[in-house]
KOLTI-675228 format. One line per field, with one value per residue (C-alpha): residue number from 1; y, x, z. Coordinates in pm, whole numbers, plus 50000, padded with zeros to 5 digits. Each point is the difference from the previous one (the first is absolute). Example, Ala and Ser with C-alpha at 12.3 -4.5 7.8 and 13.67 -1.06 7.14 Angstrom:
2
seq c(1;2)
v c(49550;50344)
u c(51230;50137)
w c(50780;49934)
% end
This chain:
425
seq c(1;2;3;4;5;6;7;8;9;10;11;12;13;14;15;16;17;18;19;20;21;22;23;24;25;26;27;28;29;30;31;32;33;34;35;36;37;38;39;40;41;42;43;44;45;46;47;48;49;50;51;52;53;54;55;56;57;58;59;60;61;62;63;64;65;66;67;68;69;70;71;72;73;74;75;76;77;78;79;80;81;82;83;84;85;86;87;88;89;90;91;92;93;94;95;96;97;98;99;100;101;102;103;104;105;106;107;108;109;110;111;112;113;114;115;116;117;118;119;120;121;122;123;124;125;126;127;128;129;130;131;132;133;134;135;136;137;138;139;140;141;142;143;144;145;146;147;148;149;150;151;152;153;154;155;156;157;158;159;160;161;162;163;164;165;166;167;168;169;170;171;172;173;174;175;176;177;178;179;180;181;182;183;184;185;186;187;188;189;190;191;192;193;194;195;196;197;198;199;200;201;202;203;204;205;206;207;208;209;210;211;212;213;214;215;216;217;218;219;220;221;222;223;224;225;226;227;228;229;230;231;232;233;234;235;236;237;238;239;240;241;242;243;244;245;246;247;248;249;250;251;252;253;254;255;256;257;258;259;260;261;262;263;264;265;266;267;268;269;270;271;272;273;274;275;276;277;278;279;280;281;282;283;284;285;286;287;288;289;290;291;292;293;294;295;296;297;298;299;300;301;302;303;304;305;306;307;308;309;310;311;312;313;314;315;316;317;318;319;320;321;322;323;324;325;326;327;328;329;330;331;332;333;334;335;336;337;338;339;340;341;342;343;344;345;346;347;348;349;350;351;352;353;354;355;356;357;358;359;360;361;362;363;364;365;366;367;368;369;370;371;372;373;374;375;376;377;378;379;380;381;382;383;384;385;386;387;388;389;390;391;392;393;394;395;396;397;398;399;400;401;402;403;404;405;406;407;408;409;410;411;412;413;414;415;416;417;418;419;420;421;422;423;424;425)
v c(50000;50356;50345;50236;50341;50223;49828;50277;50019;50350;50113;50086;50196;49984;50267;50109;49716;49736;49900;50024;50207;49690;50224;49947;49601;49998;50154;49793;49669;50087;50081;49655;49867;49738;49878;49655;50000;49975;49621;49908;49750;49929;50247;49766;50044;50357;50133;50266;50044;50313;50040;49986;50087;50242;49717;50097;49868;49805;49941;50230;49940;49910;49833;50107;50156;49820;49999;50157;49841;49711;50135;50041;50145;50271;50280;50300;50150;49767;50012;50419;50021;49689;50282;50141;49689;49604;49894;49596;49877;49608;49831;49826;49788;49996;50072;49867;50112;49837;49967;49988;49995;50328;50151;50279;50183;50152;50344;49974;49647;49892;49767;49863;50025;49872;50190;50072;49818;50182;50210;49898;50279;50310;49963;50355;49884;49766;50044;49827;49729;50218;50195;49780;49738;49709;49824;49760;50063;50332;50271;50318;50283;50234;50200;50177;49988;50249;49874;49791;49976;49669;49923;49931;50166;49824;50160;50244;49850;49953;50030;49886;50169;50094;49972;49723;49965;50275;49972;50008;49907;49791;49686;49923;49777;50309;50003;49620;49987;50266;49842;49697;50207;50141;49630;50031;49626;50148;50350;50111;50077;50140;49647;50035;50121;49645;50123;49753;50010;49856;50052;49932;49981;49723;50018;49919;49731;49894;50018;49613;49980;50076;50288;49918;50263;50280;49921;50140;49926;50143;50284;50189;49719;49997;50325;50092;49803;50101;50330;49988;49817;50257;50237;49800;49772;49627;49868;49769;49952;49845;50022;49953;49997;49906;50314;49801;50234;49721;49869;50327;50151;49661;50056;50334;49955;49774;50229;50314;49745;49925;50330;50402;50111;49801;50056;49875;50053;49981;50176;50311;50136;49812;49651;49846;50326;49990;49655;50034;50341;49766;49718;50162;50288;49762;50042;50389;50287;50027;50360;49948;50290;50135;50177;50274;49850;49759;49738;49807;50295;49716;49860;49925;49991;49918;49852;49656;49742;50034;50153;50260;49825;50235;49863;50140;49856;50100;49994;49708;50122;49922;50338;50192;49748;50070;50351;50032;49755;50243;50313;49836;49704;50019;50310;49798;49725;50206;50235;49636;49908;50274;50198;50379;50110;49729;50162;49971;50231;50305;50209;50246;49888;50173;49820;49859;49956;50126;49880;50014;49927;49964;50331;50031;49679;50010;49759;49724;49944;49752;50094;49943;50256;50084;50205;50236;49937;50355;50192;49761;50038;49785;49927;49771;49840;49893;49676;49832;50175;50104;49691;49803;49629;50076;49775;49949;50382;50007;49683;50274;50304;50075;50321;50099;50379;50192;50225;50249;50019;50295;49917;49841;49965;50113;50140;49769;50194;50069;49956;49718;49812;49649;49722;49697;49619;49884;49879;50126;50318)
u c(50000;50108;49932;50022;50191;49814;49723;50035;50159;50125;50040;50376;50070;50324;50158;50023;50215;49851;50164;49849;50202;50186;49874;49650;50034;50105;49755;49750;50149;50067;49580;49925;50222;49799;50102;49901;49794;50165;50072;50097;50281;50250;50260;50258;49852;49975;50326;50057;49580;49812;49809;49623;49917;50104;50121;49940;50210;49717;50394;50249;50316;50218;49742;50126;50277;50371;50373;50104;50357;50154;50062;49844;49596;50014;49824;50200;50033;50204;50247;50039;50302;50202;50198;50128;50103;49867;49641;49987;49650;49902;49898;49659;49882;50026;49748;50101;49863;49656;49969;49613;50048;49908;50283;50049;50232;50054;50190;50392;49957;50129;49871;50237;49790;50050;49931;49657;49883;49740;50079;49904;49751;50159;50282;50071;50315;50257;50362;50206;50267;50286;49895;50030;50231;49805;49952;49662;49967;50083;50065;50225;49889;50218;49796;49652;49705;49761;49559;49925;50399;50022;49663;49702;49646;49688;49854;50348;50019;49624;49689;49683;49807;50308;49989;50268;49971;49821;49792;50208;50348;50198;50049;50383;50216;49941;49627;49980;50199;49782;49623;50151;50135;49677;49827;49821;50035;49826;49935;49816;50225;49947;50135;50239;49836;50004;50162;50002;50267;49959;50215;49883;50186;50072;50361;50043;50131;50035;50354;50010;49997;50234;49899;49995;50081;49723;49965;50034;50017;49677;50194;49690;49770;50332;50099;49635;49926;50318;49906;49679;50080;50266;49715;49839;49733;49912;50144;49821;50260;49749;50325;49891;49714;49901;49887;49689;49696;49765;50269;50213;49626;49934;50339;49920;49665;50078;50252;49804;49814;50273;50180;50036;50161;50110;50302;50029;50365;50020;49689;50011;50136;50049;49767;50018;49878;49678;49971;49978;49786;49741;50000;49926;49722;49722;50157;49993;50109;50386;50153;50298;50172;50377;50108;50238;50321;50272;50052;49663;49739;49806;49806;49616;49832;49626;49772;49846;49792;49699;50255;50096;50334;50329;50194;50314;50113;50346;50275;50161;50328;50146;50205;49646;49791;50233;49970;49660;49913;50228;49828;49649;49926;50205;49843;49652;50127;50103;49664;49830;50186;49856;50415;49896;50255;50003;50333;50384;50203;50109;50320;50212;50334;50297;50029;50324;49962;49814;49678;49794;49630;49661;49835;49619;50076;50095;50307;50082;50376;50180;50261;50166;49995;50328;50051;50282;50148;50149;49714;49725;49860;49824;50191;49845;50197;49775;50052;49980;49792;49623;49947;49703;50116;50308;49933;50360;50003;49633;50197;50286;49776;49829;49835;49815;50079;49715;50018;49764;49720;50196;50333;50195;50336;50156;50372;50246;49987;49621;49771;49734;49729;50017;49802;50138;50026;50199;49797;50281;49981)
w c(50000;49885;50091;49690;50134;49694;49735;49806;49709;49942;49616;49872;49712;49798;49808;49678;49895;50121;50350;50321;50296;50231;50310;49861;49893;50391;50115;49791;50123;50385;49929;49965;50312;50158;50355;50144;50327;50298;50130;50360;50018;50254;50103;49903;49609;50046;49901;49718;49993;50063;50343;49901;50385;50281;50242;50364;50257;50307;50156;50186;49814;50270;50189;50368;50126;49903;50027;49713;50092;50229;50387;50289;50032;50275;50164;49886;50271;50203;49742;49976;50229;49759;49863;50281;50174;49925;50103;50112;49972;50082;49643;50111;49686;49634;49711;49662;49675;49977;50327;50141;50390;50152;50257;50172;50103;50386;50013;50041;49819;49639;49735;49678;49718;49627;49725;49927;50361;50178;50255;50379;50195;50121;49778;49751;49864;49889;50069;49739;50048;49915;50282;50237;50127;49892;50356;49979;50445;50029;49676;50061;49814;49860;49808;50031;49732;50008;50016;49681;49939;49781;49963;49743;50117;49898;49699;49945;49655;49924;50254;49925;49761;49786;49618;49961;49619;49794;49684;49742;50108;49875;50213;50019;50298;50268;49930;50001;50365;50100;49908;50162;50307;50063;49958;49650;49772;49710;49834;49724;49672;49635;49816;49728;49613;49797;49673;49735;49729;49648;49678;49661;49688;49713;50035;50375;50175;50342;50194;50009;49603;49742;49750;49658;49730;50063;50355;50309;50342;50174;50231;50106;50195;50244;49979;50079;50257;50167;49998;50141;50329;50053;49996;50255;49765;50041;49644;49783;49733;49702;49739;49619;49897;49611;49741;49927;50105;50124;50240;50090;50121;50189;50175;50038;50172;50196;50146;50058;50290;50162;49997;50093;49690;49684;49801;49643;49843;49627;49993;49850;49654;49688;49889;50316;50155;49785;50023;50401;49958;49830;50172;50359;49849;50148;50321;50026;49880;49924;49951;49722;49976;50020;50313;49994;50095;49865;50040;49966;49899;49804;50249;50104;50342;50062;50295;49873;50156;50239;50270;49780;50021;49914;49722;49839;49628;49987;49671;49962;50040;50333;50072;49912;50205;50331;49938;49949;50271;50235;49871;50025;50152;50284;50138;49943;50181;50305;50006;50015;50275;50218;49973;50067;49715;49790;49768;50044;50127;49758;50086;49810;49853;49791;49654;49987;49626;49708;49900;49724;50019;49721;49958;50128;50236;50326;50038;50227;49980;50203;50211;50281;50324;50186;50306;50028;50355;50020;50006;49969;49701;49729;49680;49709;49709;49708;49927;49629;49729;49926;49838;50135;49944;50252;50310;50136;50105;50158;50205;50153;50013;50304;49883;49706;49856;49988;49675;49965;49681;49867;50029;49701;50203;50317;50082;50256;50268;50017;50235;49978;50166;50023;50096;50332;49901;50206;50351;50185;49875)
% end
């Protein structure tokens, strides 16, 4: 089950010569962004989902007062001259971590505790071992500790009635040792967008096959597929898929039940474009059109199937696939995840080289992003050329160049905006 962000479909013009503003195919797409309904699973399942509730903690987080270190539990003040001159108190019991037996504690008295043992009654402080001379009968102190020295207060890290987890965060390790901290098994999530990936095209062949002469391997299903779980999607790889209409829009179909958005590679432009046009019209409407921006401006997006399902045909070509997945899908993929900003980071970097880019397209040139240790700031070294079938340079970039619509080419030395791949960046 789905939850559609926006039904409506808004209408996009395109300019003079035919291509459609990349702002406004984003806008279009990130539109259509459909997010599954929230599941509860265990916390154990949860990690790298979306909150889809304001978790509440019903526990103090510590439960009850605690040594926040191994020593002795004491009433401060019988310990506030141990800096002037060494305080002897008898040691009368022991509470380990865990521990369930109540004690207390009588004034000029001491108690060893563990680590995170509860403290005994009357007791406002621990003194810790390298205080202290160690002895289990009687302890010297040689050092004071103020009220609450070395020592956890119920509820000082969460009381009840503290959001724990809110709507909308991500859950990572901290939030998942938190929700268990505060005693929660399960919590309601936003599941990951199914995305299912499909390539079509005569001359493909799978990796485990040798190509004959006019063959190819069938990059994009992988490629694809890889890209999507790195924007956070559960994969359904469907790899090729024959040209023939009947079949292709069985395949299809079939998909658009299973899934939040559908991407066919080898899709748009040329024959096989036309042939895939056709064969999913029944299905609902698909926009074919060519986007303002190179590579991959040939491209077609509509919403088919009862659910109004998303579905992207991309160019065949594997450099222009990537890209426009990165310029389109991906943000898709995060809005349906619930991510409040669903792009990559953009900074400003000097060009370290010259570039030269397709007038009335906004470029998307690989590169890779340096940082200048002197004074901190970005650098970015174009890598390879403008041509679109170069996929051993989108491998060592971890940017894309941003080139302006207007711009034909741009000076070393220039300032431009570029666009994070990397994770780690």
């Amino acid at each position: 089950m789905t939850e559609s962000l926006d039904a409506a479909r808004p209408e996009v013009a395109e300019d003079e010569a035919g291509f459609r503003s990349v702002d406004a195919q984003i806008a279009m797409t990130l539109d259509a962004a459909v997010r599954p309904r929230p599941v509860r699973v265990a916390i154990s399942e949860a990690q790298g989902l979306l909150c889809a509730e304001e978790v509440v903690a019903e526990h103090a987080l510590p439960g009850f007062d605690q040594a926040a270190i191994d020593g002795y539990a004491v009433r401060s003040v019988d310990v506030r001259t141990a800096g002037q001159e060494p305080v002897v108190l008898p040691v009368v019991g022991e509470i380990a971590a865990g521990s369930r037996q109540p004690r207390r504690l009588q004034p000029g008295q001491a108690v060893r505790v563990d680590t995170g043992a509860p403290l005994p009654t009357l007791a406002d402080a621990v003194v810790p071992l390298a205080y202290t001379d160690g002895h289990q009968a009687k302890v010297t102190v040689h050092r004071s500790v103020p009220s609450a020295g070395y020592v956890r207060r119920a509820g000082e890290d969460v009381q009840i009635g503290d959001v724990a987890v809110r709507n909308g965060d991500t859950i990572g390790s901290a939030q998942v040792g938190l929700l268990a901290a505060v005693g929660r098994a399960k919590v309601l999530v936003y599941p990951r967008p199914r995305v299912s990936i499909v390539s079509v095209g005569d001359e493909l062949v799978d990796i485990d096959r040798t190509p004959s002469v006019g063959q190819v391997y069938d990059v994009n299903s992988y490629a694809l597929a890889a890209a999507a779980r790195d924007a956070g999607a559960e994969v359904s790889r469907v790899g090729i898929v024959p040209s023939e209409p009947k079949r292709l829009r069985e395949i299809v179909e079939g998909r658009l039940l299973m899934s939040e958005i559908v991407v066919v590679a080898g899709g748009a432009g040329g024959a096989t474009g036309d042939e895939v046009h056709a064969a999913l019209a029944d299905l609902g409407r698909i926009d074919m059109t060519r986007v303002a921006m190179h590579p991959g401006s040939v491209q077609g997006f509509g919403r088919l199937g009862p659910d109004s399902v998303p579905t992207f045909l991309l160019p065949g070509n594997p450099m222009s696939a990537l890209v426009v997945f990165e310029v389109l899908v991906r943000p898709l993929i995060r809005a349906a995840r619930g991510t409040r900003n669903p792009h990559r980071r953009i900074v400003g970097a000097r060009l370290l080289s010259p570039i030269t880019s397709t007038e009335g397209r906004r470029g998307f040139l690989r590169g890779q992003l340096l940082r200048d240790e002197a004074n901190g700031e970005y650098l970015v070294q174009p890598l390879g050329q403008s041509g679109a079938h170069l996929l051993a340079s989108l491998a060592e970039a971890n940017c894309l160049i941003n080139v302006p619509e207007e711009l034909t080419e741009v000076a070393a030395g220039e300032q431009v905006q570029v666009t994070f791949l990397a994770q780690r960046a």
